[in-house]
C-alpha beads as a LAMMPS data file, in Angstrom:
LAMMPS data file: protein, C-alpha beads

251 atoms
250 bonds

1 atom types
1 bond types

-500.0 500.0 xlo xhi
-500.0 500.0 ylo yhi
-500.0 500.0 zlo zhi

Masses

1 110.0

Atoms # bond

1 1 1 93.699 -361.259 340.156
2 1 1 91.216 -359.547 337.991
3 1 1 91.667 -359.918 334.301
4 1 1 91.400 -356.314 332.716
5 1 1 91.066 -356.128 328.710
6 1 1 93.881 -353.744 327.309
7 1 1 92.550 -354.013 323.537
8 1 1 90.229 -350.590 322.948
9 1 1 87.062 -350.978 322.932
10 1 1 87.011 -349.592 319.226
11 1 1 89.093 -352.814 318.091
12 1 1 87.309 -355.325 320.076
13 1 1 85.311 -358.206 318.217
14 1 1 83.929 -360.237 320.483
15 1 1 81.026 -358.264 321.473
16 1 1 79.819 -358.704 317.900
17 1 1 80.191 -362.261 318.079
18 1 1 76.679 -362.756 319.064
19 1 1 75.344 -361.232 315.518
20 1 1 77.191 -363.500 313.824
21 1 1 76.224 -366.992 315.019
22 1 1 72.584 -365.679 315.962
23 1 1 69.169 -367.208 314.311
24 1 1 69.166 -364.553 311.234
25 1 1 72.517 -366.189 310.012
26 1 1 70.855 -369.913 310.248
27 1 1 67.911 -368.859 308.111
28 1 1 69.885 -366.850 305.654
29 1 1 71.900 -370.043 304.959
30 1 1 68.826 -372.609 305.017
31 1 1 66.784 -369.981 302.573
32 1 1 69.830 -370.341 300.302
33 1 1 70.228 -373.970 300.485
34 1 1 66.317 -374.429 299.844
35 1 1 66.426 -372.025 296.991
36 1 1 69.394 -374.364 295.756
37 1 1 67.885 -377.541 296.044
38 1 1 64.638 -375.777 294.250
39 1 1 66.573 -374.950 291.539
40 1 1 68.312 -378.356 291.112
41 1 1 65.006 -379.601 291.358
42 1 1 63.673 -377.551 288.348
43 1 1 66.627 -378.449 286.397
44 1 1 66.229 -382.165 287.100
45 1 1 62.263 -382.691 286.410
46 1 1 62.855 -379.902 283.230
47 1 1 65.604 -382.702 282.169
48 1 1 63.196 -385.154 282.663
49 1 1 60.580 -383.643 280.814
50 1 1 62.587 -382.964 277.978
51 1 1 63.898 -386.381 277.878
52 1 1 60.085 -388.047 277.995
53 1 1 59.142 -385.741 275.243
54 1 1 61.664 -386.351 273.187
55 1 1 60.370 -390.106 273.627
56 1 1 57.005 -389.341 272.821
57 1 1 57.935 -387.871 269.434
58 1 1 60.273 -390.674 268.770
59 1 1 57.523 -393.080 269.631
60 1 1 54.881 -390.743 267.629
61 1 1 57.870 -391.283 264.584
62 1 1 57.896 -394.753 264.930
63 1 1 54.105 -395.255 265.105
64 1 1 53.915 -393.315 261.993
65 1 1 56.482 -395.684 260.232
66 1 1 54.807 -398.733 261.766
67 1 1 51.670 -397.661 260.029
68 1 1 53.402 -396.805 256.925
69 1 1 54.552 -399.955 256.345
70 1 1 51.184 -401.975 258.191
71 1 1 49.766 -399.762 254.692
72 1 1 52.030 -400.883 252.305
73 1 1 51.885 -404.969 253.345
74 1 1 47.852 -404.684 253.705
75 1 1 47.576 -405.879 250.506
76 1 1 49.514 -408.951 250.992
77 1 1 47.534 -409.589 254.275
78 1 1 44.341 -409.505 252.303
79 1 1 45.704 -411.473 249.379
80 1 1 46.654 -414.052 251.990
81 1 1 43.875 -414.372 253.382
82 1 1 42.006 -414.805 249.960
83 1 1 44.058 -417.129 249.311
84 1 1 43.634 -419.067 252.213
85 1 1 39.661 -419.617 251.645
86 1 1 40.494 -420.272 247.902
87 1 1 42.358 -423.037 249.174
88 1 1 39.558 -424.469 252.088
89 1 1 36.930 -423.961 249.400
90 1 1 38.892 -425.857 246.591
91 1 1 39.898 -428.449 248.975
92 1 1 36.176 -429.112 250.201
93 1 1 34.876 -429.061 247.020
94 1 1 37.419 -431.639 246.302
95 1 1 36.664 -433.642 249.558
96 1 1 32.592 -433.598 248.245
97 1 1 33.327 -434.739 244.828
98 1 1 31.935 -438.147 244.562
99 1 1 33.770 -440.970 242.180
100 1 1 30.967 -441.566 239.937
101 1 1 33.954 -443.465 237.152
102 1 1 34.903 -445.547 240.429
103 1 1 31.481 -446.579 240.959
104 1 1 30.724 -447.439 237.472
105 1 1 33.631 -449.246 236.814
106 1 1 32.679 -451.626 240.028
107 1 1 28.907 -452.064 238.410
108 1 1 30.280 -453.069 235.572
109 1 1 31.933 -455.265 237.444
110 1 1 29.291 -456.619 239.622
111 1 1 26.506 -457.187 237.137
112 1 1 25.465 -460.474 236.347
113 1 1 24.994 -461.685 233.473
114 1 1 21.584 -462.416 233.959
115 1 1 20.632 -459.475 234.823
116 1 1 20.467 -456.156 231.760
117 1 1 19.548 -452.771 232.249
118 1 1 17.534 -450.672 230.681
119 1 1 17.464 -447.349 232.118
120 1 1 20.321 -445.862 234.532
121 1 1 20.185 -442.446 236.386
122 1 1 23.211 -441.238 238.725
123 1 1 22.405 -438.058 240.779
124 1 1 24.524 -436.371 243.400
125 1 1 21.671 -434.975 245.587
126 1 1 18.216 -435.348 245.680
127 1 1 16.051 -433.845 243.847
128 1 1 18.074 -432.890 240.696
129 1 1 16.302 -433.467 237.532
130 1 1 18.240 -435.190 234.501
131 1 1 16.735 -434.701 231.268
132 1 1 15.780 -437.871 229.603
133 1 1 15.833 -440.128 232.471
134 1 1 12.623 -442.226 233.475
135 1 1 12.916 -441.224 236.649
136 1 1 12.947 -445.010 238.644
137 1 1 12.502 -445.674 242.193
138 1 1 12.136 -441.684 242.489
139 1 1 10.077 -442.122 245.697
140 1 1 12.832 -443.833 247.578
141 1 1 15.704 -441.879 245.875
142 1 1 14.224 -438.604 247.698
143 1 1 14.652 -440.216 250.938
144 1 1 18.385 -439.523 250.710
145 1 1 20.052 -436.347 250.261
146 1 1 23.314 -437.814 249.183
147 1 1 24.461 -439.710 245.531
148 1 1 22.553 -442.141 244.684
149 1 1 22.000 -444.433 241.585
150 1 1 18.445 -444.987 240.095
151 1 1 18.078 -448.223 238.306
152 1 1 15.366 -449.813 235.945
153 1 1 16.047 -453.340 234.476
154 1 1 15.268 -457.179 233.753
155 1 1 16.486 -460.649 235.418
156 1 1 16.143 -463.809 234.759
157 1 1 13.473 -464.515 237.147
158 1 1 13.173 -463.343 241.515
159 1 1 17.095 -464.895 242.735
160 1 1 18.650 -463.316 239.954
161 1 1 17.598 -459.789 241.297
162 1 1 17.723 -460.816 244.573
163 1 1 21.743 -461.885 243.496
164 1 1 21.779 -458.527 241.654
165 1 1 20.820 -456.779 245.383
166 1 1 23.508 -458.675 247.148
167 1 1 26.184 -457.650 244.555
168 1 1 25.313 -453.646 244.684
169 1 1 26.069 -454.163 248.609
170 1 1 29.677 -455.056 247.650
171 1 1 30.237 -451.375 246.117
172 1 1 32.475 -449.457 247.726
173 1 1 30.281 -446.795 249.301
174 1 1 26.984 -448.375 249.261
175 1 1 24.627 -448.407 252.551
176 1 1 21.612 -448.977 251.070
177 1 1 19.500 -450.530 248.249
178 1 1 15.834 -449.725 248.116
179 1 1 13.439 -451.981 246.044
180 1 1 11.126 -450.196 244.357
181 1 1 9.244 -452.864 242.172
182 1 1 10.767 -456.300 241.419
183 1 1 7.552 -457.976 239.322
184 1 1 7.131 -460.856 236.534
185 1 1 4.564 -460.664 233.771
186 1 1 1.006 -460.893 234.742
187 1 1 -0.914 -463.560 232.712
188 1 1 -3.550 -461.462 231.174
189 1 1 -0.709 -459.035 230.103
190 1 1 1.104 -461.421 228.175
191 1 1 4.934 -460.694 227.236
192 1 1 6.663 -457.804 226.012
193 1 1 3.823 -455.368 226.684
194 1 1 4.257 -451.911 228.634
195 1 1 2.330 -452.249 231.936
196 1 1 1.273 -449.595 234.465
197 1 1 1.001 -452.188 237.457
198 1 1 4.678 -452.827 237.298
199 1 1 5.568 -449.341 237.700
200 1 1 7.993 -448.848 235.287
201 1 1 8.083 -446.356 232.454
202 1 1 8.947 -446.706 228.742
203 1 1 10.206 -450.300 227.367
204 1 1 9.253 -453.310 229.232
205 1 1 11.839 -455.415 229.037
206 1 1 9.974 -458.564 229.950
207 1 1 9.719 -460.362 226.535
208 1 1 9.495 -464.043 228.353
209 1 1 7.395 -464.772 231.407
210 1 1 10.279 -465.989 233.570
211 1 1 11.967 -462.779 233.433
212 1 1 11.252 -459.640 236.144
213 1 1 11.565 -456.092 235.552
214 1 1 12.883 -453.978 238.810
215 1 1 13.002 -450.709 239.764
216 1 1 15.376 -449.920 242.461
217 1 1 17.593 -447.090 244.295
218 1 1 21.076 -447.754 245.366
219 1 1 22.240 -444.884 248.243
220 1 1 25.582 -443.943 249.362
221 1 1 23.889 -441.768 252.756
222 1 1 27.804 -442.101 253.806
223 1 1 29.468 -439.994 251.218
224 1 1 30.349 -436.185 251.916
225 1 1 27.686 -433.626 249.339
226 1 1 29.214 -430.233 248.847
227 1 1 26.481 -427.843 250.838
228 1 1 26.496 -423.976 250.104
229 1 1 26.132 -421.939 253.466
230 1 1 26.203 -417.872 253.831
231 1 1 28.275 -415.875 252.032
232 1 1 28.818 -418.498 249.351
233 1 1 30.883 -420.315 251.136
234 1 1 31.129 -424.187 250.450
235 1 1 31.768 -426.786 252.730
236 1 1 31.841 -430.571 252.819
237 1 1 28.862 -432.245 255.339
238 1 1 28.793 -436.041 255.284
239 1 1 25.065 -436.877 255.065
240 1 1 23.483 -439.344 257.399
241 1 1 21.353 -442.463 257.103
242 1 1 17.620 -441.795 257.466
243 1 1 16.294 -442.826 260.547
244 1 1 13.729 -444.909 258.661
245 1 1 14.517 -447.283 255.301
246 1 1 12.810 -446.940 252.391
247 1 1 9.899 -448.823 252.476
248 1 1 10.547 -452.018 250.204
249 1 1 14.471 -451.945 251.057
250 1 1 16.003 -455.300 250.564
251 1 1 17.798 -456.807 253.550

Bonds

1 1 1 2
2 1 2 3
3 1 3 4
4 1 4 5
5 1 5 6
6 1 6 7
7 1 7 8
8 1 8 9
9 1 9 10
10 1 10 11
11 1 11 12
12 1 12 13
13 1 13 14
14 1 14 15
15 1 15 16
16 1 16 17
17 1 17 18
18 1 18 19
19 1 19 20
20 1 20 21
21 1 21 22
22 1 22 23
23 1 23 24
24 1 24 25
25 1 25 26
26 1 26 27
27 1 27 28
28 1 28 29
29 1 29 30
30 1 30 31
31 1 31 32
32 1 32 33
33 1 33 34
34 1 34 35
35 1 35 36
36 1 36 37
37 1 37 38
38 1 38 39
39 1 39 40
40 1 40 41
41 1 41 42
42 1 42 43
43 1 43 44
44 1 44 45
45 1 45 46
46 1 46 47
47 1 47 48
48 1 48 49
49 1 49 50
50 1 50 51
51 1 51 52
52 1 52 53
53 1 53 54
54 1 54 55
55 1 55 56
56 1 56 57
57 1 57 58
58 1 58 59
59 1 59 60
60 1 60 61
61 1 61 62
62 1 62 63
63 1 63 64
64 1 64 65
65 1 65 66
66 1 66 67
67 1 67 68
68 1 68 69
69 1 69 70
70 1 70 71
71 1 71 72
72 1 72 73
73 1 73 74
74 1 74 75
75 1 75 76
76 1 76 77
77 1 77 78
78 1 78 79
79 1 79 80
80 1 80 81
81 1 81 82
82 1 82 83
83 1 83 84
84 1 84 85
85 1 85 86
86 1 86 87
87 1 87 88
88 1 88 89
89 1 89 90
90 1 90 91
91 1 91 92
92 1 92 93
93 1 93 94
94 1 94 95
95 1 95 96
96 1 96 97
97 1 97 98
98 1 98 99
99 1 99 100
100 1 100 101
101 1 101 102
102 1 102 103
103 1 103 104
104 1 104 105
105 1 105 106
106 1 106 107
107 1 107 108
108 1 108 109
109 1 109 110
110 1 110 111
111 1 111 112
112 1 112 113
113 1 113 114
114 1 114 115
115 1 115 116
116 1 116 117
117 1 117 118
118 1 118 119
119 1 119 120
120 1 120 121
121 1 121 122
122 1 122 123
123 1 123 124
124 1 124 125
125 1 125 126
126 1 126 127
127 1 127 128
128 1 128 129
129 1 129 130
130 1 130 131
131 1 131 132
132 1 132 133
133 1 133 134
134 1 134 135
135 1 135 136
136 1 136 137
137 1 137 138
138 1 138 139
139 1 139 140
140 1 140 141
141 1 141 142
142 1 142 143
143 1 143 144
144 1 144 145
145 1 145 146
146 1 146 147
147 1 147 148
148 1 148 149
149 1 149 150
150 1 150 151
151 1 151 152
152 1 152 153
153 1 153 154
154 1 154 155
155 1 155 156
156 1 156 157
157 1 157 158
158 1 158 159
159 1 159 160
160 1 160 161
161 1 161 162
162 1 162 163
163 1 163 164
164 1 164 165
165 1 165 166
166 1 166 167
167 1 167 168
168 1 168 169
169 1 169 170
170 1 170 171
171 1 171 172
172 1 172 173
173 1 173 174
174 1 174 175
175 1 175 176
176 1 176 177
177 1 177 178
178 1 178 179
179 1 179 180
180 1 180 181
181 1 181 182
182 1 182 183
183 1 183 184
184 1 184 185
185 1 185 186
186 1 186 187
187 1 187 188
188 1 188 189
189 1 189 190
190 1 190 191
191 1 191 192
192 1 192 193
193 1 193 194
194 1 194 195
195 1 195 196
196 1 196 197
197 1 197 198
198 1 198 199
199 1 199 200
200 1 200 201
201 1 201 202
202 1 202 203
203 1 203 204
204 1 204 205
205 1 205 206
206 1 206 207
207 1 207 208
208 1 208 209
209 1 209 210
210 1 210 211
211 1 211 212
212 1 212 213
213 1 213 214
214 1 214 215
215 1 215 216
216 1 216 217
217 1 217 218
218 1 218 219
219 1 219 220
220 1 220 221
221 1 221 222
222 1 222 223
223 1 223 224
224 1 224 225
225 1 225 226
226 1 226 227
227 1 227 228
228 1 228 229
229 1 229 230
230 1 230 231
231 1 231 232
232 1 232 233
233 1 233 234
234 1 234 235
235 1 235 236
236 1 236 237
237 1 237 238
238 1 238 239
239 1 239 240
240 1 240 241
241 1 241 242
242 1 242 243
243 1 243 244
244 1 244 245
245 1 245 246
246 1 246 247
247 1 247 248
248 1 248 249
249 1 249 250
250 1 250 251
């Protein structure tokens, strides 16, 4: 049998069918859905933006308090550091200082008693002038940078100053003692007279012919001499022992 359609053709739908599920439908609804997820998208990346600037300007905030405050403790950091070279400069000035009551108290100690002294001249570098002093055994006190003791007296006779020599070893410090002049009375000079052979200046001490005037230099090359370097900074350098002794050095 032959199906026949009794709705009229005024009330029939399905001929119109084909408009509605047809391409223009499909694009309508993917234009919306792309216009959607534009939208979203604004909304998300404007939220985004939002949010990073509202970290820059807390960041900006807090950089502006860190500084604030970096300001207002500068002056601590400064006196700090101030501080801290007052402190290395004290303390190598303090390391450098040489015990000059230490090393008198141990000649005093040491010296014989047949052996006097006459003249006695304690320097800290070479160099340094002291008014008043004869200035003995300068040649071989120049030969060290570091303290050293300049002595001018009278022995009973050669082994007492060569006793004297071995004694000044026995200081604490001591790396060196230089013999500058260690001479008896000449004949034709007689005793008790001032002589420019034996290199010695002012009194001559040698009043009998037995005894011998000396001139000598006792070194400490070992000891630490305070040493100014730029920007007035001072700093302890331990000197060293010359390469060559002092011509004359006793053994």
């Amino acid at each position: 049998m032959r199906p026949v359609n009794l709705i009229p053709p005024d009330e029939r739908r399905g001929e119109q069918a084909s408009l509605r599920t047809g391409a223009l439908v499909y694009l309508v609804v993917g234009a919306f859905v792309a216009v959607l997820v534009g939208v979203t998208s604004l909304v998300l990346i404007g939220n985004k933006v939002s949010a990073r600037e509202g970290d820059v300007v807390e960041l900006h905030r807090e950089n502006a308090a860190a500084a604030r405050k970096a300001k207002r403790l500068a002056s601590y950091t400064q006196f700090r550091t101030l501080s801290e070279q007052r402190v290395q400069t004290v303390s190598s000035l303090a390391d450098s200082r040489f015990d000059w009551e230490r090393v008198m108290r141990e000649l005093a100690l040491v010296l014989p008693h047949d052996v006097w002294l006459i003249d006695l001249t304690a320097t800290a570098t070479a160099g340094v002038s002291v008014e008043g002093a004869s200035g003995a055994a300068n040649d071989l006190r120049s030969l060290s940078p570091g303290p050293a003791l300049e002595i001018r007296g009278c022995a009973t006779g050669q082994e007492a100053v060569a006793g004297f020599v071995t004694v000044l070893k026995d200081i604490d410090g001591v790396t060196r003692v230089g013999m500058k002049s260690s001479e008896l009375p000449g004949e034709d000079e007689g005793a008790g007279t001032n002589s420019g052979d034996s290199g010695g200046e002012g009194e001559d001490c040698r009043t009998r012919k037995f005894i011998t005037q000396f001139e000598m230099a006792v070194v400490f090359d070992a000891a630490p001499i305070p040493v100014t370097g730029s920007g007035g900074e001072v700093t302890a350098v331990a000197t060293e022992e010359p390469a060559e002794a002092a011509e004359g050095e006793a053994e």
